[in-house]
C-alpha positions in Angstrom: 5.3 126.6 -76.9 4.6 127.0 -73.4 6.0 123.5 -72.4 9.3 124.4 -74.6 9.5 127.8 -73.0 9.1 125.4 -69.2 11.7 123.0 -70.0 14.1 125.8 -71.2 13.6 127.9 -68.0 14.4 124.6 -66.0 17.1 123.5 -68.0 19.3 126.8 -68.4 18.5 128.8 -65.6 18.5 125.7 -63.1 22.4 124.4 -63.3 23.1 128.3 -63.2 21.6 128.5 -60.1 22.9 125.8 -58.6 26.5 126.7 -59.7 25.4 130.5 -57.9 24.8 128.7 -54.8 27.7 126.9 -54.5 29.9 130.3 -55.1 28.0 131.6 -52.5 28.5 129.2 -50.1 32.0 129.5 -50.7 32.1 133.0 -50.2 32.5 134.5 -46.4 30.9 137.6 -46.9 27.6 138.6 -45.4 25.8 139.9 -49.0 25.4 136.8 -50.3 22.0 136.4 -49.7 21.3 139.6 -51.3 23.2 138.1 -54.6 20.8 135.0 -54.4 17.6 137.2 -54.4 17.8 138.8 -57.5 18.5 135.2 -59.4 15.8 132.9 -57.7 13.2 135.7 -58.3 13.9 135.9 -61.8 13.6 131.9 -61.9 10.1 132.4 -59.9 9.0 135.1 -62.6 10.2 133.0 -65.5 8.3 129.5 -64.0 5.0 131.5 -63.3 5.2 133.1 -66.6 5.7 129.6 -68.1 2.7 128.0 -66.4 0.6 131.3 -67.2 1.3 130.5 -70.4 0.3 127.2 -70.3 -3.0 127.9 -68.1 -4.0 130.5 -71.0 -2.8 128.7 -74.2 -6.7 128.2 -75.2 -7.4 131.4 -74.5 -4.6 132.8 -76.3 -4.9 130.4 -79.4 -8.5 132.2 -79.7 -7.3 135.8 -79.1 -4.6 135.0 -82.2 -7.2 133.1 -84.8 -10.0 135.7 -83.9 -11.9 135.6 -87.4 -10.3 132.5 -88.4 -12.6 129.9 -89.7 -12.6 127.8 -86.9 -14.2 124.7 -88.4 -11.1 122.3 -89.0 -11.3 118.8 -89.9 -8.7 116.6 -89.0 -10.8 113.1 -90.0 -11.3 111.0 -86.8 -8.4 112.2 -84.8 -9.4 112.9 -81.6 -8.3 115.4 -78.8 -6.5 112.2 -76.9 -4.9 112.1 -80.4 -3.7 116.1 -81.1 -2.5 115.8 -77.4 -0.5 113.2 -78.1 0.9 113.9 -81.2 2.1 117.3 -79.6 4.0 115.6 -76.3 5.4 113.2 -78.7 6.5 115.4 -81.3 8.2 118.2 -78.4 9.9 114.9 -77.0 11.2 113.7 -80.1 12.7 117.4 -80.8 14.2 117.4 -77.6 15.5 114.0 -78.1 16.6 113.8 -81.6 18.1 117.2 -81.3 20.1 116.4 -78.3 21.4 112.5 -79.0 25.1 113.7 -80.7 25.5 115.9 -77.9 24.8 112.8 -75.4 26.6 110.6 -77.4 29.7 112.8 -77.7 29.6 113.1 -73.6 29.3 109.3 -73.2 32.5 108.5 -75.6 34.3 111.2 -73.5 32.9 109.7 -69.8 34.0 106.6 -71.2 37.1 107.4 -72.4 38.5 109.6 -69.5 37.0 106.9 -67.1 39.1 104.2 -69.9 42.4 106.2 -69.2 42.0 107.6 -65.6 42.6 106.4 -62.1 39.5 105.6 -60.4 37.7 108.7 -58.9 40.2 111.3 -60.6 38.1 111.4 -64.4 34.9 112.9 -62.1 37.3 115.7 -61.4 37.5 116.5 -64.9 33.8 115.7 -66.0 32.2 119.4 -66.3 28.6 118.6 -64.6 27.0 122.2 -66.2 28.2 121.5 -69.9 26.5 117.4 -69.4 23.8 118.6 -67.5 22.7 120.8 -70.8 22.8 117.7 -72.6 21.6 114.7 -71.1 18.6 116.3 -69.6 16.9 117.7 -72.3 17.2 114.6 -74.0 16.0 112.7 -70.8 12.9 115.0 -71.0 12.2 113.9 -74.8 12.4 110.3 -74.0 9.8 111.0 -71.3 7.7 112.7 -73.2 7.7 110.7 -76.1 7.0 107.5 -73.9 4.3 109.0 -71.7 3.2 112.0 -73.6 -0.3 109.3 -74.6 -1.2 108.9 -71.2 -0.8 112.4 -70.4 -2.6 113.5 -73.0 -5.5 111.0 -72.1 -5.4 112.3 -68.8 -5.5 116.1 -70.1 -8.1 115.7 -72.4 -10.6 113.9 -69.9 -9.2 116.5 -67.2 -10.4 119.1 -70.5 -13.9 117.8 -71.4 -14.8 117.6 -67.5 -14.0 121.4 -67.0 -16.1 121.5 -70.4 -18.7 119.6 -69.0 -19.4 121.1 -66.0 -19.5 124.5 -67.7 -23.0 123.9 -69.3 -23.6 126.0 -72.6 -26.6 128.3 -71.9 -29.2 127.8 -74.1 -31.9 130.6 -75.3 -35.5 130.5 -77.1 -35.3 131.8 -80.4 -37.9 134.6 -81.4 -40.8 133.3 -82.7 -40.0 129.5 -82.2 -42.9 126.9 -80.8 -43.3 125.7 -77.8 -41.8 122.9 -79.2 -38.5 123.9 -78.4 -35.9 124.9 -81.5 -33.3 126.3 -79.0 -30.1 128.1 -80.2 -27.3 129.3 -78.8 -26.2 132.6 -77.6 
């Protein structure tokens, strides 16, 4: 969720931005920097908030499945492998969910361009509209090609914290000197 809510912060607010800029630039008053603050801090707010959430998904996951059973067995798949399934699965929403909408830009690119003079079909090509299109799907061929090796490198970035984070161990009343240790 926190990777949907990232890439839908980028995506949407983004292009809007950038459009905002543009007017501004155009304009010749002096407040224009005051109508860029209000926009680019909400975009600031909205990215922190979306790595926030990803920074505290564990933490969150636990707060929500308090009293849960928390013994789950998912037969030899590992955490490489639930990483990986998730990146892979978000990319392949993204892409599978986008392709029409790519595909009905590239017959109309193609066929403006087809049936235009050289340069004259980019005036016509609405950059926002495509831009909402091709780069979410973009996004969910990345993921879906990469999303193993990321998830490799965030579950051996994962056990390391883990690892370095040493479970503290306590002597049980009335155990021997032999050591049956449990946990706290």
């Amino acid at each position: 969720m926190a990777l949907n809510f990232l890439v839908r912060v980028a995506l949407q607010l983004t292009p809007q931005l950038l459009s905002l800029v543009r007017i501004s630039q155009r304009s010749t008053n002096g407040g224009s920097s005051s109508l860029m603050a209000f926009p680019l801090l909400l975009l600031a707010f909205l990215l922190v908030v979306a790595i926030l959430l990803w920074i505290f998904a564990l933490p969150i996951a636990r707060a929500v499945t308090r009293g849960v059973p928390q013994d789950l067995f998912f037969g030899a798949l590992s955490l490489v492998d639930c990483y990986s399934i998730a990146f892979m699965a978000v990319g392949l929403y993204y892409s599978t969910s986008h392709l029409p909408q790519v595909l009905n830009w590239t017959y109309y690119l193609f066929k403006t361009a087809a049936g235009s003079r050289v340069d004259s079909w980019q005036d016509r090509a609405p950059g926002y509209d495509m831009t909402l299109a091709f780069l979410p799907f973009i996004i969910g061929i990345i993921l879906f090609v990469k999303g193993r090796s990321w998830a490799v490198a965030l579950a051996r970035r994962q056990e390391q914290a883990e690892s370095s984070n040493p479970i503290v161990l306590a002597r049980l009343p009335g155990s021997e000197e032999s050591g049956i240790m449990g946990r706290l």
